[in-house]
N, C-alpha and C positions, 0 to 999 in steps of 0.2 A: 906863228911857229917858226917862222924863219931867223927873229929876231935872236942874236949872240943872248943865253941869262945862265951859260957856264954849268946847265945841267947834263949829266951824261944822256949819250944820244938813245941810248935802249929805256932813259925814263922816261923822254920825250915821246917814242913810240908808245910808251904802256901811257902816258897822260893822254895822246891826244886816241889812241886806240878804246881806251876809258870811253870818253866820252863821245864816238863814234857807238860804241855797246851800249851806254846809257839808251842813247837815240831808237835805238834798235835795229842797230846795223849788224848783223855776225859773222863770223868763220870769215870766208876768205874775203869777201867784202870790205871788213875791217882792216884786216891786211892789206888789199888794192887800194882802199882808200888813206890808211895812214900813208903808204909809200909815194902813193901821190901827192900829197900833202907836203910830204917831207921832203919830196924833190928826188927819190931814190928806191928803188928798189928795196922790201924787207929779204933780206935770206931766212934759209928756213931756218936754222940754228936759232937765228935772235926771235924767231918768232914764236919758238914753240916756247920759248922763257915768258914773252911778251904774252900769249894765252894761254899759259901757266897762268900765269898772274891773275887777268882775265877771268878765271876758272875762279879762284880762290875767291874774289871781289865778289864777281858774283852769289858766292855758294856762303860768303859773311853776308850778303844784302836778304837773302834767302833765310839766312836764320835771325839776322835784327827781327824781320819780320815776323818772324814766325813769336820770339820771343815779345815785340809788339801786341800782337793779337794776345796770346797768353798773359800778360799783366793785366790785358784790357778785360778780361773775361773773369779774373779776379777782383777789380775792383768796380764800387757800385756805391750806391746812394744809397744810407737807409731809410730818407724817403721814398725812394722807388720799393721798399721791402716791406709787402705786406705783412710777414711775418720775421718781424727785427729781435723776439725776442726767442726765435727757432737758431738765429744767426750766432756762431760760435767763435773766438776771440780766439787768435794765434798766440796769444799771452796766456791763455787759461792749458795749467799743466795736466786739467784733470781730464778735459775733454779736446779731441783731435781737431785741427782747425778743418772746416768744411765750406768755402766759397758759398756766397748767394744763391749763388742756379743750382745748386746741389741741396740746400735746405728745401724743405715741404714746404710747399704754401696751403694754409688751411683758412 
């Protein structure tokens, strides 16, 4: 981190603060240790931008996942479908598409 690469000093704090949160470091912690790190004191001003930031990363990681899981719950194997021909085709205009876990198994 100390090395001169021309980036502004508040993206330096949100990268290496990133990856101190990744870790599972949080709130002030984050802060004491980016500042150490960086050789300087954070003030509060830069910081509350800096877990801004923080906040937002998070709360996208929070919904990749969520939208993760929700794909994974839709798709499936019609060998695993004992009942493949209950299962209904997003292409078919007459009848409503209905996921795997949702049809009957009989």
């Amino acid at each position: 981190m100390d090395q001169e690469n021309g980036n502004d000093p508040k993206e330096d704090m949100f990268e290496l603060g990133s990856k101190l949160d990744d870790f599972g470091f949080s709130g002030v912690a984050v802060q004491d240790f980016t500042g150490m790190i960086l050789g300087g004191a954070i003030d509060d001003e830069d910081w509350k931008e800096i877990a801004a930031r923080l906040d937002e990363k998070r709360k996208r990681r929070v919904l990749d996942s969520a939208k993760a899981v929700a794909r994974a719950g839709l798709v499936h194997d019609k060998e695993d479908d004992d009942a493949s021909e209950w299962q209904l085709n997003a292409g078919d205009d007459d009848q409503p598409y209905l996921p795997a876990t949702l049809t009957p198994k009989l």
